[in-house]
C-alpha positions as CSV (number, residue, x, y, z in Angstrom):
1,X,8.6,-20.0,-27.5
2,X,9.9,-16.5,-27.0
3,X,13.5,-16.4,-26.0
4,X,16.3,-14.2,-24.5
5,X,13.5,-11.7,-22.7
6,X,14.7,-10.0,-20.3
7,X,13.7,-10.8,-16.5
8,X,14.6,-9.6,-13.1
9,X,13.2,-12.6,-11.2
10,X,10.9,-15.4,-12.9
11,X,11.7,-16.5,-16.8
12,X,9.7,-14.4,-19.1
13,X,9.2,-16.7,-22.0
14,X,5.6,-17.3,-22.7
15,X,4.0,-20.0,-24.9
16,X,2.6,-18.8,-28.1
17,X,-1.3,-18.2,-28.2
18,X,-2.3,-21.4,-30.7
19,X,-0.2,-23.7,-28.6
20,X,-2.3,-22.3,-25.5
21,X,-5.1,-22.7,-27.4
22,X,-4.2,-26.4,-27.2
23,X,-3.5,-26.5,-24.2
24,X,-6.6,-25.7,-23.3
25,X,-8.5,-28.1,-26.0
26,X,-6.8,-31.1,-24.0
27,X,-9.2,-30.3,-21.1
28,X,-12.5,-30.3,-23.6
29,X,-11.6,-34.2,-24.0
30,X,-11.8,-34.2,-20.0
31,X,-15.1,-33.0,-19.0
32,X,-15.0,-34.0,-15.4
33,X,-12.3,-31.7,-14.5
34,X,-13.9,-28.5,-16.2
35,X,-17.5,-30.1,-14.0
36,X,-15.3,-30.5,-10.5
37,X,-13.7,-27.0,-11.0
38,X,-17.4,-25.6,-11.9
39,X,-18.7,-26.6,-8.8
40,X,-16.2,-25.2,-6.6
41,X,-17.7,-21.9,-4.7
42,X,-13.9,-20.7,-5.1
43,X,-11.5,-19.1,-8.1
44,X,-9.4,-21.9,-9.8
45,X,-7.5,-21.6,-12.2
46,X,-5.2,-24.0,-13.9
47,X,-1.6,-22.4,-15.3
48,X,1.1,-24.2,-17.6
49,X,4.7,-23.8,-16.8
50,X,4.8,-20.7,-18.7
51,X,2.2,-19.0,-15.7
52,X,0.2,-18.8,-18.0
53,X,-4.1,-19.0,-17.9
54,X,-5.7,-22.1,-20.1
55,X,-8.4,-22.2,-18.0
56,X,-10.7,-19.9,-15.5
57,X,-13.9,-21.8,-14.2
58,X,-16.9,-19.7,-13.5
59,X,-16.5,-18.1,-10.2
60,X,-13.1,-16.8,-11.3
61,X,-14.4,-15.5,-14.7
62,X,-17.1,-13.8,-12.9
63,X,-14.5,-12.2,-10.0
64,X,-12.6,-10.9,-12.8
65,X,-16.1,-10.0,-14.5
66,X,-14.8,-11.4,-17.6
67,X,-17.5,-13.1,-19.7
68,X,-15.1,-16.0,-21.6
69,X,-12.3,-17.6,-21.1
70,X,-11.0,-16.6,-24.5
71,X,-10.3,-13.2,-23.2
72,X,-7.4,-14.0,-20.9
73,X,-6.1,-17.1,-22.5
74,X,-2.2,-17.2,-22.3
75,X,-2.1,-14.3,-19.8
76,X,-0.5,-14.5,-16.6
77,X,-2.4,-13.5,-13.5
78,X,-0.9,-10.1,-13.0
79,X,-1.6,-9.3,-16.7
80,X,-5.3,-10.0,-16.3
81,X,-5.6,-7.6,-12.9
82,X,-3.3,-5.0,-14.3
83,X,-1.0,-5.2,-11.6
84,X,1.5,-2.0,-11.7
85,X,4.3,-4.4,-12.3
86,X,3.0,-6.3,-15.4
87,X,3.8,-3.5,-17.7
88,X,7.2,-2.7,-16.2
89,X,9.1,-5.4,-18.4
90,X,8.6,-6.7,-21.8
91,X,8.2,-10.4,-20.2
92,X,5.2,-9.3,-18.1
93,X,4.1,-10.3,-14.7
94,X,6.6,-11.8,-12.6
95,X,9.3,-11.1,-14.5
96,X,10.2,-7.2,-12.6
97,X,12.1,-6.4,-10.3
98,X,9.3,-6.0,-7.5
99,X,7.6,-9.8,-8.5
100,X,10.4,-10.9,-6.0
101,X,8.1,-10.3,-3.4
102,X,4.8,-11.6,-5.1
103,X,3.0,-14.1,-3.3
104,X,1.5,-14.9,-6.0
105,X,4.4,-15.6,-8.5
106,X,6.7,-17.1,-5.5
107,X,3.8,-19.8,-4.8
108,X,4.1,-20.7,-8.8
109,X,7.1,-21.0,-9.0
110,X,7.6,-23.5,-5.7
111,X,4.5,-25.7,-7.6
112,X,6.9,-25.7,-10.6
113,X,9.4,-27.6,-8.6
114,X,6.4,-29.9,-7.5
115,X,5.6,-28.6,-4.1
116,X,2.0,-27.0,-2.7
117,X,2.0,-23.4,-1.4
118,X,-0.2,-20.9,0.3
119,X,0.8,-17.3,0.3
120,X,-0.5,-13.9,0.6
121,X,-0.3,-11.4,-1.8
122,X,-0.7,-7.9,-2.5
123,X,-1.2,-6.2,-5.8
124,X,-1.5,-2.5,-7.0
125,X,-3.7,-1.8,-10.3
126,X,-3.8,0.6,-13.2
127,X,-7.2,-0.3,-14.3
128,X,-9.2,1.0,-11.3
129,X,-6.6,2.5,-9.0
130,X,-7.7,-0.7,-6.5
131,X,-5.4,-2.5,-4.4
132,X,-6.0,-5.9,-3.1
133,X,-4.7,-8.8,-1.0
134,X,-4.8,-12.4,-1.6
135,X,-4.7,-15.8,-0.3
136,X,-3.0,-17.8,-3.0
137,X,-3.1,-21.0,-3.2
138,X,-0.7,-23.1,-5.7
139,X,-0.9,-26.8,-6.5
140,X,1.3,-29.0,-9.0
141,X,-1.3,-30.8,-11.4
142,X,-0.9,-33.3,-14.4
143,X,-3.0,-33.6,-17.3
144,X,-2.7,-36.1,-20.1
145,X,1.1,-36.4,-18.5
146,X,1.5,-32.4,-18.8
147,X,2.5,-30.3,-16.4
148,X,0.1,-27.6,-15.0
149,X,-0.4,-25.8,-11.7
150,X,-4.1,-25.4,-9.9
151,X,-3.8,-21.9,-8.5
152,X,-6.7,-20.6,-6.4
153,X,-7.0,-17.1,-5.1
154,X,-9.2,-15.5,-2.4
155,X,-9.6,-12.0,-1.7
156,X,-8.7,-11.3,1.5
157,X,-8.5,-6.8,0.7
158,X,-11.5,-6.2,3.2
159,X,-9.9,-9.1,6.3
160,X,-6.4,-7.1,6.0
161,X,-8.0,-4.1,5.9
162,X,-10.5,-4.4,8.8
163,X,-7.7,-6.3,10.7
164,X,-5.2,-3.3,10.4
165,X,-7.9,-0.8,11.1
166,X,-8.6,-2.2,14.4
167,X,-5.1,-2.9,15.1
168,X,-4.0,0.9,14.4
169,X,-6.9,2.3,15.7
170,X,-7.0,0.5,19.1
171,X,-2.9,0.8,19.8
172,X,-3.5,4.5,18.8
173,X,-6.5,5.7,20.5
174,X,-5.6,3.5,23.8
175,X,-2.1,5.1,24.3
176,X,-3.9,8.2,24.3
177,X,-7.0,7.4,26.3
178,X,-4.3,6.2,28.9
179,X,-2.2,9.4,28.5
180,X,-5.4,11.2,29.3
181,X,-6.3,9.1,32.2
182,X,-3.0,9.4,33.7
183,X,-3.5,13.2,33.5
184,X,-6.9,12.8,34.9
185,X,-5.4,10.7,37.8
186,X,-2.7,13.5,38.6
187,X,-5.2,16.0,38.4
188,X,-7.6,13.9,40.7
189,X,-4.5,13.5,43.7
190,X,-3.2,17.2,43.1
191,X,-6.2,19.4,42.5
192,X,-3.8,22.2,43.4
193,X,-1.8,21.8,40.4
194,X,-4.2,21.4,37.8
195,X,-3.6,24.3,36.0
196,X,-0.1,22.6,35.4
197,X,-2.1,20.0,33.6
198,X,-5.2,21.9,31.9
199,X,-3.1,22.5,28.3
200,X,-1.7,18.7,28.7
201,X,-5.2,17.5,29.1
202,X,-6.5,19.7,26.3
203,X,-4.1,18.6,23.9
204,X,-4.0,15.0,24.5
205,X,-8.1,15.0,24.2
206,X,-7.5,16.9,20.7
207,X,-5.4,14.2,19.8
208,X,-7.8,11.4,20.5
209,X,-10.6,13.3,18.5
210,X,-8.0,13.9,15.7
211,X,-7.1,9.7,15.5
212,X,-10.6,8.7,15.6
213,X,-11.3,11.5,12.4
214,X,-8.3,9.9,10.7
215,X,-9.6,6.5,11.0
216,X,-13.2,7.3,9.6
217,X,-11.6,9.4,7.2
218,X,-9.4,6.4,5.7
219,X,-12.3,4.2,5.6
220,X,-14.8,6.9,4.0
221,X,-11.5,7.3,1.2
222,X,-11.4,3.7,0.4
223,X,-15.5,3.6,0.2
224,X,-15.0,7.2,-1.8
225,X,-17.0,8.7,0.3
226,X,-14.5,11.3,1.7
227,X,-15.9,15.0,1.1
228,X,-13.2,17.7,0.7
229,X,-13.8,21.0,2.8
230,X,-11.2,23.1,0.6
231,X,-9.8,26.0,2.7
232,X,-7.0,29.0,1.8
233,X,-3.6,27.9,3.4
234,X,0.2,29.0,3.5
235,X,2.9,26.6,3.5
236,X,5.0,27.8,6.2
237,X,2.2,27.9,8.8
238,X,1.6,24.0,7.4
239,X,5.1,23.6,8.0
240,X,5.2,25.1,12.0
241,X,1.9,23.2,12.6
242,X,3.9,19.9,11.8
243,X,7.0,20.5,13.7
244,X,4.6,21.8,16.4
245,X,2.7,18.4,16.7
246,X,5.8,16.2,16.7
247,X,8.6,18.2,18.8
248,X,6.9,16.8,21.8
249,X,5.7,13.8,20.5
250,X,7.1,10.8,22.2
251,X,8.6,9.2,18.8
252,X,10.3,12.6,18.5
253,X,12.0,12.1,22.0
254,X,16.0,13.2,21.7
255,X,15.3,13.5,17.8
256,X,15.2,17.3,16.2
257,X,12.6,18.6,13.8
258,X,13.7,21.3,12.0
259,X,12.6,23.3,8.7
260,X,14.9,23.7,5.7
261,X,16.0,27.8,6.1
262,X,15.5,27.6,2.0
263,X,12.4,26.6,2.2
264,X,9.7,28.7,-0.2
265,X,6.4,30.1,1.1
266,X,3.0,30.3,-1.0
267,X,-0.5,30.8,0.0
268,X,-2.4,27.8,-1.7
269,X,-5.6,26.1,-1.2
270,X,-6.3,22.5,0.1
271,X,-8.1,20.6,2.7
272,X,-6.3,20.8,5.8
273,X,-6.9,17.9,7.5
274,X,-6.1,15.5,5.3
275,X,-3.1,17.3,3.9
276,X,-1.6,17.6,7.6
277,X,-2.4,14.0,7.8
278,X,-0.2,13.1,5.1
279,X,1.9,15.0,5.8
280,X,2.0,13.9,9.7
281,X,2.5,10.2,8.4
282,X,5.6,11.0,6.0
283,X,7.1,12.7,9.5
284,X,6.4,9.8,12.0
285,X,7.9,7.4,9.8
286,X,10.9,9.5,9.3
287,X,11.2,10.0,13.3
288,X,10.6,6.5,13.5
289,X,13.5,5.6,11.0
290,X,15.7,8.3,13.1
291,X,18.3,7.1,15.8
292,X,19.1,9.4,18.5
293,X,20.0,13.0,17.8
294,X,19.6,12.7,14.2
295,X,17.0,15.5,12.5
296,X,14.2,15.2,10.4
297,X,14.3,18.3,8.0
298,X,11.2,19.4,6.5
299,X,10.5,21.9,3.5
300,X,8.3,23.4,1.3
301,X,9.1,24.9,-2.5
302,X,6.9,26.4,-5.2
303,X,7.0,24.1,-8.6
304,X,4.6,26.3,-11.2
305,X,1.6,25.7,-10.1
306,X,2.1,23.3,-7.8
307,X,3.7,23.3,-3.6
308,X,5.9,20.6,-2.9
309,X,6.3,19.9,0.7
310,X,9.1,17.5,1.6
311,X,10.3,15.2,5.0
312,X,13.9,14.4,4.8
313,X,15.7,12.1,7.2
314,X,18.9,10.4,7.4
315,X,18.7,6.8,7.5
316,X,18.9,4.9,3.5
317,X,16.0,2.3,2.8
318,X,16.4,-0.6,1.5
319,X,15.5,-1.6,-1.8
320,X,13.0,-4.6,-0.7
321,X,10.9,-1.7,1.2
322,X,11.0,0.6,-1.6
323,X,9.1,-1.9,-3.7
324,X,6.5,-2.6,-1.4
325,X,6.2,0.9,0.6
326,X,2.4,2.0,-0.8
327,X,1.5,-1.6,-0.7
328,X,-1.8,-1.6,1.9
329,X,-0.8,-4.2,4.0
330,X,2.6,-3.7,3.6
331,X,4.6,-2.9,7.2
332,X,7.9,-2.7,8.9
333,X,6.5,-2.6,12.1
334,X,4.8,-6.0,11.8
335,X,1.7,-7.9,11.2
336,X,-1.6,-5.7,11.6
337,X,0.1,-2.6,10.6
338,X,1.0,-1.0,7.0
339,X,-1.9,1.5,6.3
340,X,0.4,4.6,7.1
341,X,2.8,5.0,3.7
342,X,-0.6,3.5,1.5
343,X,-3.2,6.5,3.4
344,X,0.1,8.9,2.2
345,X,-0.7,7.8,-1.3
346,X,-4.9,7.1,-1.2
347,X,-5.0,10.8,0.3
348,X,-2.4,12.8,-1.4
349,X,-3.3,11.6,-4.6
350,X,-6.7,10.6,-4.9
351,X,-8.1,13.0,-3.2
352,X,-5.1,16.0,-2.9
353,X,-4.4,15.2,-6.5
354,X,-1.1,15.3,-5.3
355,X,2.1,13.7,-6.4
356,X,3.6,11.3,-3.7
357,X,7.3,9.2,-3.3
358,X,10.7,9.2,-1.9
359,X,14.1,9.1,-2.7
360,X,16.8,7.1,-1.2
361,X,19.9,6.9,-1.2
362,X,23.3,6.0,1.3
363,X,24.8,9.1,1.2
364,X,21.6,11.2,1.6
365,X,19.5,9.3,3.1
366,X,15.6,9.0,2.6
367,X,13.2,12.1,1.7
368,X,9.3,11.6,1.1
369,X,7.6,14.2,-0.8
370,X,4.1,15.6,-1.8
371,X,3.7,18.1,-4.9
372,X,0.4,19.4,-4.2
373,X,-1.9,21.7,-6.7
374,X,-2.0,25.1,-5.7
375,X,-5.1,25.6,-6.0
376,X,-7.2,22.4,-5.5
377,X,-10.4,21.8,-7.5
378,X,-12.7,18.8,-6.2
């Protein structure tokens, strides 16, 4: 055993690789258990106390498109995916400071003390810059009077996804159908007046093309079929078109939007729309954070060869939403939701080849930021 490693949540200390090796002999002297977990159409795999993998059957190898069980003996779940976490401490998976909120290592640990659990859970990778969701399931198992745990996972990436992206875009595109309605109503009872209305009605029907783009535009990133239509910008008239949008938006209502007076200027090149839309996302979730007749500042400056634009407001996060803030399913604002802060990062970085994150803190509260190329190459 390794010893004294140090863990922010679940012990670190791993079993060394010959006596998982014989772990995993114990269950060549019980066929029927390697034949039952064969014929499940489902990933199984069973863990010793340590988390750690002695066995895979064949529809888990093949999810993982790993041809032998050889190759991720003695690693923990995490480790095999190359969950962002894994690497952060010398224990591994489950043992940083973010693994607190793994579904996955939470419903282990609960089997350790003997009980079943089913969880979700969402993980982050290196390897392929993918993000998935899962339905764990976690099991307490004895072999040859050992202790082991049956853990089976499902991916659930393309349910969450579909099921926020039908949540967002049906809450969105209804409230402004029915803003546009209502206007068409007024109109309709007070034809007199309808040039009082003709800039409403224009705007609002802008808006409704603009969150039915954004949704086909999330789905085409995540399918990587987004196409980038590079134009020349300037910072400051990105700046004015974003306090423009949300001065009189409704989340902005006795809020102030204002831009930092030291705020730097630069003409630069990028694709508009989806650089407004991150952009747009960083500021509704800082007016949404904002109380009453607090501002949301926002700012551009010129790093070398780079524009950072930045949207500062004055409430502190917590730390248990900073480590889950770019997850995909991820929300504050409840289930079917949490696409906003994870398009921020698929867009700005991906395809921007930006630089997204925050900083947080009591005193100043929370700024999100993109550094941007200055001249973007597809």
């Amino acid at each position: 055993m390794v010893n004294q490693i140090k863990t922010y949540y679940a012990p670190a200390e791993k079993l060394k690789i010959n006596d998982v090796k014989k772990q995993n002999k114990v269950l060549e002297t019980l066929p029927q258990i390697k034949f039952f977990l064969d014929t499940i159409p489902n990933a199984y795999f069973i863990l010793n106390e340590q988390r750690q993998i002695i066995y895979a059957n064949k529809i888990a190898l093949e999810a993982l498109d790993v041809s032998q069980i050889e190759n991720i003996l003695g690693m923990r779940f995490g480790e095999v995916l190359s969950c962002t976490h894994a690497k952060e401490m010398p224990g591994g998976c489950g043992t940083a400071e973010a693994c607190q909120h793994c579904g996955a290592v939470n419903a282990i640990q609960t089997s350790l003390k003997n009980k079943s659990d089913i969880r979700e859970c969402r993980i982050s990778t290196d390897s392929n810059d993918k993000d998935y969701d899962f339905r764990v399931w976690s099991n307490p198992y004895e072999i040859a009077g050992e202790k082991f745990i049956l853990f089976s996972i499902a991916d659930i990436s393309d349910e969450k996804r579909r099921r926020a992206l039908e949540t967002i875009f049906f809450h969105d595109v209804l409230n402004t159908a029915g803003g546009i309605k209502g206007i068409s109503s007024l109109i309709h009872d007070f034809p007199e007046e309808v040039n009082d209305f003709k800039d409403i009605l224009y705007d609002s029907s802008k808006h409704l093309i603009n969150e039915i783009q954004a949704q086909r535009d999330l789905a085409n990133a995540e399918n990587n079929d987004l196409k980038l239509h590079i134009v020349k910008l300037n910072s400051k008239y990105i700046l004015e078109l974003i306090k423009g949008i949300y001065s009189s938006h409704d989340i902005a209502m006795n809020k102030t939007i204002e831009i930092d007076p030291k705020s730097e200027y630069s003409n630069f090149e990028s694709d508009e729309p989806l650089l407004v839309r991150v952009l747009s996302n960083m500021t509704k979730n800082a007016l949404e954070a904002s109380e009453e007749n607090q501002v949301v500042t926002i700012k551009s400056e010129i790093e070398g060869e780079y524009i950072k634009f930045s949207i500062h407001n004055q409430k502190f996060m917590s730390r248990e939403i900073q480590l889950q803030i770019f997850q995909r399913s991820f929300s504050t604002k409840g289930a079917g939701r949490g696409l906003g802060t994870y398009s921020i990062k698929l867009l700005g970085e991906k395809y921007l080849k930006g630089k997204v994150g925050f900083d947080t803190s009591r005193d100043f509260g929370t700024t999100f930021y993109g550094k941007f190329p200055i001249k973007l190459v597809e």
